[in-house]
SENUZA-484206 format. One record per residue: y, z, x of N, C-alpha, C in turn; residue in three letters. Coordinates in steps of 0.1 Angstrom, whole numbers, padded with zeros to 4 digits, always signed. Each point is the difference from the previous one (the first is absolute). Layout:
YZXYZXYZXAla;...
This chain:
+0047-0275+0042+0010+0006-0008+0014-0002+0004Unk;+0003-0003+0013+0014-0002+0003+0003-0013-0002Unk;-0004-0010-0005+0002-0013+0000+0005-0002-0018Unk;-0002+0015-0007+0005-0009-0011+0016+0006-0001Unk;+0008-0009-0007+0014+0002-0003+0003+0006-0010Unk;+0007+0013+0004+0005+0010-0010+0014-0006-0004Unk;+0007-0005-0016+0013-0004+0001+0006+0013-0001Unk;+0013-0003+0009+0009+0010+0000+0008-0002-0016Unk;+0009+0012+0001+0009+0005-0010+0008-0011-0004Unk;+0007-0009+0011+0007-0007-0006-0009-0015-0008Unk;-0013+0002+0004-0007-0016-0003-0007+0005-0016Unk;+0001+0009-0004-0007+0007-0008+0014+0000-0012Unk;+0010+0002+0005+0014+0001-0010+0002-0016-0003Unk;+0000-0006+0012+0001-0014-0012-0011-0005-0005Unk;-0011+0003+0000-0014+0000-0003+0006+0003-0018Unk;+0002+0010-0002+0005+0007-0010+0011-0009-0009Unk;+0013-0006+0010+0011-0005-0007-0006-0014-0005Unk;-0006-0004+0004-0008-0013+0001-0006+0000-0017Unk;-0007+0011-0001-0007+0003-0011+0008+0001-0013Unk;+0008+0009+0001+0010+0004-0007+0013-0010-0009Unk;+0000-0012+0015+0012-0012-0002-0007-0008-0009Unk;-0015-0002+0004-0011-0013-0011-0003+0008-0012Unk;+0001+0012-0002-0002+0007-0016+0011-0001-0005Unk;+0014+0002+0004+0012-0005-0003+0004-0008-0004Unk;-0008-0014+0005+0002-0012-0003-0007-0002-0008Unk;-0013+0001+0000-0010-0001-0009+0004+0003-0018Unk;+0008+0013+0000+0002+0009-0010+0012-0012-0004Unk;+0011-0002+0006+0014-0009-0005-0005-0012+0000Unk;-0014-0005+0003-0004-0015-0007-0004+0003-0011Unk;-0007+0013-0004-0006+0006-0009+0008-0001-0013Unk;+0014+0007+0004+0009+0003-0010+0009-0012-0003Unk;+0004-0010+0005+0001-0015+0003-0004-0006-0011Unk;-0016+0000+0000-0011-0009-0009+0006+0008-0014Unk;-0005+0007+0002+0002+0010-0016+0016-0005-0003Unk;+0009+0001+0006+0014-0002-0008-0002-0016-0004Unk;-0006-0009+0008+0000-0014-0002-0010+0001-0017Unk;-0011+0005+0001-0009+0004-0013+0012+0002-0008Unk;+0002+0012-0004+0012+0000-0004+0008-0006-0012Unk;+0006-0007+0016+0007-0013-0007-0002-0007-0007Unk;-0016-0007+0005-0005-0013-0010-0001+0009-0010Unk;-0009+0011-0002+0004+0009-0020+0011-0004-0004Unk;+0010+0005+0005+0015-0005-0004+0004-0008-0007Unk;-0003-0015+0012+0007-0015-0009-0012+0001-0008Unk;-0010+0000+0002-0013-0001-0009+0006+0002-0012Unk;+0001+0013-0004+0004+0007-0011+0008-0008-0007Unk;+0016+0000+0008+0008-0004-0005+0003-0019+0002Unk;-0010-0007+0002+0000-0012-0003-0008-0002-0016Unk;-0008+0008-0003-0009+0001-0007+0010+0003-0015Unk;+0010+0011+0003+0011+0002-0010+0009-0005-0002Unk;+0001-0011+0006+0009-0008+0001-0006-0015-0011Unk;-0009-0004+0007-0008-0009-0009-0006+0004-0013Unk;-0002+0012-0006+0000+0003-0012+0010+0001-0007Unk;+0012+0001+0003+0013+0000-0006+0001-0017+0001Unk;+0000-0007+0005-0002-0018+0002-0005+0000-0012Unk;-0011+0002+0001-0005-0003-0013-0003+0003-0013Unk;+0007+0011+0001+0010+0007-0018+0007-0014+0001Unk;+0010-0003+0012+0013-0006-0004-0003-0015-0005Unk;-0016-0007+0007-0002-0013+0001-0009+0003-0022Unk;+0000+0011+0000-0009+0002-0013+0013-0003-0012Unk;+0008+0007+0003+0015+0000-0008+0006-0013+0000Unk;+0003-0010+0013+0002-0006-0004+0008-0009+0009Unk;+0003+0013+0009+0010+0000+0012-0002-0005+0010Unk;-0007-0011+0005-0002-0010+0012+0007+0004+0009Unk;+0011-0003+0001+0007+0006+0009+0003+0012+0007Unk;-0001+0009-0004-0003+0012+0003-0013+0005+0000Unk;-0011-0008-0003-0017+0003+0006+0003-0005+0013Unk;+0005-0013+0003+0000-0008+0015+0013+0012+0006Unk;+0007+0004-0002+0006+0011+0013-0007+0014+0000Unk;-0009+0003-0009-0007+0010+0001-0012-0001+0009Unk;-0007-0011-0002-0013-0006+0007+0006-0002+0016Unk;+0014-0006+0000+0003-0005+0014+0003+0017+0008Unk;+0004+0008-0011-0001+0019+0006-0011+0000+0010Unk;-0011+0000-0012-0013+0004+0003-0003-0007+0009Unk;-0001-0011+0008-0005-0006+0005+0008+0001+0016Unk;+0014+0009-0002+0004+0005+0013-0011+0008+0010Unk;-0007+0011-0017-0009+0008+0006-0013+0000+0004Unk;-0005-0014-0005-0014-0009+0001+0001-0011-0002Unk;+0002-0008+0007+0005-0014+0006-0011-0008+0000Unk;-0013+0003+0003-0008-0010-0007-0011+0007-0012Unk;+0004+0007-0005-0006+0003-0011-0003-0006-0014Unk;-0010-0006+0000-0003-0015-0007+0004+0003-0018Unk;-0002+0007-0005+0005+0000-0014+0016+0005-0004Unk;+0003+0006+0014+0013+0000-0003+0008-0012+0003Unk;-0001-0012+0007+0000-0008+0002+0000-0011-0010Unk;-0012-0002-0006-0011-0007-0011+0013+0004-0011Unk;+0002+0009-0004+0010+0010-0009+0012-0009+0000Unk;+0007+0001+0013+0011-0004+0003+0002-0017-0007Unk;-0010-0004+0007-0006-0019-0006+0002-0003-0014Unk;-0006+0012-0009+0001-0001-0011+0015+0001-0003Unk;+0007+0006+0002+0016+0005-0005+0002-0013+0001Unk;-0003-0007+0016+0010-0010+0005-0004-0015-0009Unk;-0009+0003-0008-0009-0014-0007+0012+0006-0013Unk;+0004+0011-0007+0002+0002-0009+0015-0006-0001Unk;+0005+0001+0014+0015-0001-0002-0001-0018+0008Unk;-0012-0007+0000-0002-0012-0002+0004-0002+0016Unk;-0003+0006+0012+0005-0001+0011-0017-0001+0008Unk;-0007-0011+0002-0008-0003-0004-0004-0004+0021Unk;+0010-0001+0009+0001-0002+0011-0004+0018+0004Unk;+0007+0005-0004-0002+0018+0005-0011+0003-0004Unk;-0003-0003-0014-0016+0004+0001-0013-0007+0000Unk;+0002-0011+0007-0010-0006+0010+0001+0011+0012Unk;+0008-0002+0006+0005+0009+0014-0004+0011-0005Unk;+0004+0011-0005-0009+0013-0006-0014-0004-0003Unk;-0001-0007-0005-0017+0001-0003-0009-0005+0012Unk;+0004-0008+0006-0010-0005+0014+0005+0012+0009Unk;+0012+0002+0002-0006+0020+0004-0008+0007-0004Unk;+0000+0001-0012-0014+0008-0006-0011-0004+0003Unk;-0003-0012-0003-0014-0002+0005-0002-0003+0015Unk;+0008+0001+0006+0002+0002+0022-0004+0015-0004Unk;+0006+0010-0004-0003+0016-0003-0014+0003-0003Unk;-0007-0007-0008-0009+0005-0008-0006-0014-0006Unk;-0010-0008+0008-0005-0013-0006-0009+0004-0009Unk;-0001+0009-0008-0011-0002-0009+0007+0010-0013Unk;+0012+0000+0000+0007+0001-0011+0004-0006-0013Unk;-0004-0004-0007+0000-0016-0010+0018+0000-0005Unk;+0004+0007-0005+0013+0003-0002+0008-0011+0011Unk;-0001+0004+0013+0008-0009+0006-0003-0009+0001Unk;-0010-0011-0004-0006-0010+0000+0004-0006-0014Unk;+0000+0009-0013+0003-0002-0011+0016-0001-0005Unk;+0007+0006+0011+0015-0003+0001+0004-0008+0005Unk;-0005-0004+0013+0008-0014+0003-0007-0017-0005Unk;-0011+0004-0014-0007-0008-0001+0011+0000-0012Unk;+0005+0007-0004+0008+0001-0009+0016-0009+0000Unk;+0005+0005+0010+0008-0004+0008-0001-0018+0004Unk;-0013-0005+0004+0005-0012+0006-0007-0013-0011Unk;+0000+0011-0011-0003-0009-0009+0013-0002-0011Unk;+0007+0015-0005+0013-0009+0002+0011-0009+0006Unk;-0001+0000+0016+0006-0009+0008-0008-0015-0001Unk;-0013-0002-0012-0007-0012-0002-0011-0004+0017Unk;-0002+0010+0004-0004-0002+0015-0018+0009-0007Unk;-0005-0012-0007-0015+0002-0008-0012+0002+0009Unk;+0001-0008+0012-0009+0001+0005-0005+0014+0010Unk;+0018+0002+0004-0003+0013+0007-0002+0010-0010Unk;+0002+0001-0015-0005+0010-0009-0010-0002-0001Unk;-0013-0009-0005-0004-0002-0001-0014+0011+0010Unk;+0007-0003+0012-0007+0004+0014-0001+0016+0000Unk;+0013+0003-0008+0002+0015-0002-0008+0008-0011Unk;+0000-0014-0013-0006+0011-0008-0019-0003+0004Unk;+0000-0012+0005-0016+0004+0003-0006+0015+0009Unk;+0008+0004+0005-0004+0010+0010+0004+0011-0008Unk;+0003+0005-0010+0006+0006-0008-0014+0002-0007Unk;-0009-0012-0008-0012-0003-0007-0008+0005+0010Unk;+0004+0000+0012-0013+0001+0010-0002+0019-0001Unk;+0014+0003+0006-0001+0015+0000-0001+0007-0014Unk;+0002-0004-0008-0002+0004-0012-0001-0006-0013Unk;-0019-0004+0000-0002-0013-0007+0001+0007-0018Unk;+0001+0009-0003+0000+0004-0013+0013-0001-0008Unk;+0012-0003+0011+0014-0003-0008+0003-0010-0003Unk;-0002+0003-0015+0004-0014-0008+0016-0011+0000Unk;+0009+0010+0004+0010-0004+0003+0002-0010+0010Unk;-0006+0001+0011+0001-0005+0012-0008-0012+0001Unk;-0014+0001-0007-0003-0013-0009+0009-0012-0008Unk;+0006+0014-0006+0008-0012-0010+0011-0011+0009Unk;+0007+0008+0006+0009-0005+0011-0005-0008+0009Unk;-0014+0004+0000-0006-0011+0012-0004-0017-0008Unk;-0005+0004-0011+0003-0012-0004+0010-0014-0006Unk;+0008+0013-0004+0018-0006+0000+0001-0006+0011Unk;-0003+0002+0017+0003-0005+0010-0007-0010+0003Unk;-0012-0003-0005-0010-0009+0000+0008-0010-0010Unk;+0003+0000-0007+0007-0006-0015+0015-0007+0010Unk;+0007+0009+0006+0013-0006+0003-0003-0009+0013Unk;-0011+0000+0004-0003-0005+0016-0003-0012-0006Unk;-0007-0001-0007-0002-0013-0009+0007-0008-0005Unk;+0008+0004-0010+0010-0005-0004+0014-0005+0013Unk;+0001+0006+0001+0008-0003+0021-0002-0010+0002Unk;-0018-0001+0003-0003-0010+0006-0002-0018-0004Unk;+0000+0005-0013-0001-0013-0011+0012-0003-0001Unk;+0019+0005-0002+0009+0001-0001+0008-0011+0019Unk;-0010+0006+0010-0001-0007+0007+0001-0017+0001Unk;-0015+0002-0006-0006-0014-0004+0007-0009-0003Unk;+0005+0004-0015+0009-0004-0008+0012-0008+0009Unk;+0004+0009+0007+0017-0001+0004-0006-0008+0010Unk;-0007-0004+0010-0001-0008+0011-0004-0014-0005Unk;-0011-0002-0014+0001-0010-0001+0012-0009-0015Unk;+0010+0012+0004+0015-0008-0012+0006-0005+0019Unk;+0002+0008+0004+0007-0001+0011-0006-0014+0013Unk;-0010-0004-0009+0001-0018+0010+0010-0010-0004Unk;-0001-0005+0008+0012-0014-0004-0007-0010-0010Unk;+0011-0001-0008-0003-0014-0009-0008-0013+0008Unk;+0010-0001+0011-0009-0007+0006-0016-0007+0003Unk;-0002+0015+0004-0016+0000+0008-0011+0004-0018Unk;+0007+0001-0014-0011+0002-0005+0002-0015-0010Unk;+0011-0007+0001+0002-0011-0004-0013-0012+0002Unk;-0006-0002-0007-0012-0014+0002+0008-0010-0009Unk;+0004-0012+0008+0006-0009-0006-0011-0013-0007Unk;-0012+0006+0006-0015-0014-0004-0001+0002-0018Unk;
């Protein structure tokens, strides 16, 4: 019985503060997390109300002011793939066709199984005549959602222009020999 250790008063007090300092801390990581929660509600929300006003404006007419509304929203959710996808569209409307490529391969970096972003920049690099990478876009588009007729339609348009490209090719390489070499003098 004399061999066990009774802690004294003071080993027992920081025993105590010890306890007290890690519930403290515990509690202010506690309250920490929650204000961080919070937050994301916050931009959540208000990215969310932001991109619905985008799209009154991109509905009306207002391209321009859908793309600074979307670029709002996107302060508050930065990779949030349809607000993004959204943005793509404005930027296809006001024929700016480099930004929403850039917007839409964001989108689908955000969210690869989105078709929208796939179907915007297929949109996109088919007006820049760049067929093959639409082409690439709207297949995966058919893939994720084989019931859209649209995306069909467009995919074949791209099959149509890849074609035509490539025969236009043809054409032009063989005007483009020398008289020369098709010259048979026999």
């Amino acid at each position: 019985e004399d061999d066990k250790v009774v802690p004294d008063a003071a080993t027992m007090s920081s025993d105590d503060d010890q306890s007290q300092s890690t519930a403290a801390t515990e509690e202010a990581a506690a309250i920490e997390k929650e204000k961080e929660h919070q937050n994301e509600i916050f931009h959540e929300a208000k990215a969310l109300e932001l991109k619905d006003e985008g799209n009154k404006a991109l509905m009306g007419g207002k391209a321009l002011d859908a793309v600074r509304l979307y670029s709002e929203a996107l302060e508050f959710a930065p990779t949030n793939a349809i607000i993004l996808s959204n943005r793509a569209m404005a930027y296809i409307k006001l024929e700016n066709y480099g930004l929403a490529i850039q917007d839409a391969t964001n989108a689908i970096k955000a969210d690869a199984a989105y078709a929208k972003g796939y179907y915007r920049r297929g949109t996109a690099e088919f007006a820049l005549n760049k067929y093959k990478a639409a082409r690439k876009d709207f297949k995966k588009v058919c893939q994720l959602k084989p019931k859209d007729r649209d995306a069909r339609i467009r995919l074949a348009a791209c099959d149509k222009a890849v074609k035509e490209a490539a025969f236009a090719a043809a054409i032009e390489s063989e005007e483009t020999i020398p008289l020369s070499e098709t010259y048979d003098p026999s």
